[in-house]
C-alpha positions in Angstrom: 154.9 202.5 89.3 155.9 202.6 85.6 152.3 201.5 84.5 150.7 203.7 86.8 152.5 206.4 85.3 151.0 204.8 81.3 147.3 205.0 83.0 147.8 208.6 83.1 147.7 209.3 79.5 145.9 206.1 78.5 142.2 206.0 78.6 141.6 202.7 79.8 144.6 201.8 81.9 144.0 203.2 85.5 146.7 204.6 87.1 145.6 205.4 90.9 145.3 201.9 91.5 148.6 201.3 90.4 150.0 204.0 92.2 148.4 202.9 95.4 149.6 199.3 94.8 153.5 200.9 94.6 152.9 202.7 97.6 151.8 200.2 100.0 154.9 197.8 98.4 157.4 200.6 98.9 155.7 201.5 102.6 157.1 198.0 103.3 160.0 197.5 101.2 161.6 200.7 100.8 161.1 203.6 103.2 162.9 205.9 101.0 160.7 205.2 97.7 157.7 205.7 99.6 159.1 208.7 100.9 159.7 210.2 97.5 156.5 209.0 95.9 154.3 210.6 99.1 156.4 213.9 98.8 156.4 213.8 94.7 155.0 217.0 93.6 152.5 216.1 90.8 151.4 213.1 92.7 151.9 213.1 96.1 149.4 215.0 97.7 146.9 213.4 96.1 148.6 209.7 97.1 148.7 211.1 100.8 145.1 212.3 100.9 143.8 209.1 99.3 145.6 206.7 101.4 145.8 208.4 104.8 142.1 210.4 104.8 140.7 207.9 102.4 139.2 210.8 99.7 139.8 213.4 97.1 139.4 217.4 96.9 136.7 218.7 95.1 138.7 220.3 92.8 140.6 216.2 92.5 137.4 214.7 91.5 136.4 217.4 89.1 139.5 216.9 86.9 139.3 213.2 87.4 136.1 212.7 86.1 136.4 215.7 83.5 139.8 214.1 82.0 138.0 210.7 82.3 135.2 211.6 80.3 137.2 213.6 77.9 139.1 210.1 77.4 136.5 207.9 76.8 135.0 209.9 74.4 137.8 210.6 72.3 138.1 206.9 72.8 134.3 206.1 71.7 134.8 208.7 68.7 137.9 206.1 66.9 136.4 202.7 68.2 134.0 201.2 66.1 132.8 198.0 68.0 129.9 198.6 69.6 130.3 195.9 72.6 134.1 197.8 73.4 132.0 200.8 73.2 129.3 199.9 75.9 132.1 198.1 78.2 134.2 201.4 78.0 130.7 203.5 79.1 130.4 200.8 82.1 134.5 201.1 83.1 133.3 205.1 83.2 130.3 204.9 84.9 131.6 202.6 87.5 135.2 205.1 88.0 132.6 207.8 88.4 130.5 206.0 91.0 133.5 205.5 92.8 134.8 209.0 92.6 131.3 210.7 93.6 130.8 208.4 96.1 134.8 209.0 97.7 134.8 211.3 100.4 135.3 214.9 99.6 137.9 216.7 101.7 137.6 219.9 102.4 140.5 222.2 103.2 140.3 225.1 104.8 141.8 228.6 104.2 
């Protein structure tokens, strides 16, 4: 949990994935974790809708790629190694695959 929470403000460190990881050990472990990390109210919807629909809202993938983006290049801007640089495009390119390609859910009014 505590490293998913460091891969939201750095660049390179993913934090669904370590969120999702939390989840499915609390969903076993401790009901009352899980509970507070699927009702959370900066991350929980979005937990709930990626584990149980499997996808994202629009909106969700827009600010996930935006802040992404925004990331890497402020990340590509201070890094001078070109070989870091190309492997952080890839990491992008390959997060943003996966995020157009996610099913979009649509909610209605």
């Amino acid at each position: 949990m505590g490293i998913g929470v460091l891969g939201i403000f750095l660049p390179l460190l993913p934090s669904t994935v370590f969120f999702l990881m939390a989840l499915g050990c609390y969903g076993k472990s401790s009901p009352s974790a899980y509970r507070w990390m699927t009702t959370n109210r900066l991350f929980g919807r979005h937990l709930r809708e990626y584990r149980e629909e499997k996808g994202a809202t629009l909106m969700t993938k827009a600010v996930s790629l935006a802040s992404l983006w925004i990331g890497i290049g402020a990340s590509e801007y201070f890094i001078d190694n070109l070989w870091v640089r190309l492997l952080l495009v890839a990491i992008a390119l390959g997060v943003s695959a996966h995020l157009v390609l996610l099913r979009t859910i649509r909610r209605s009014s």
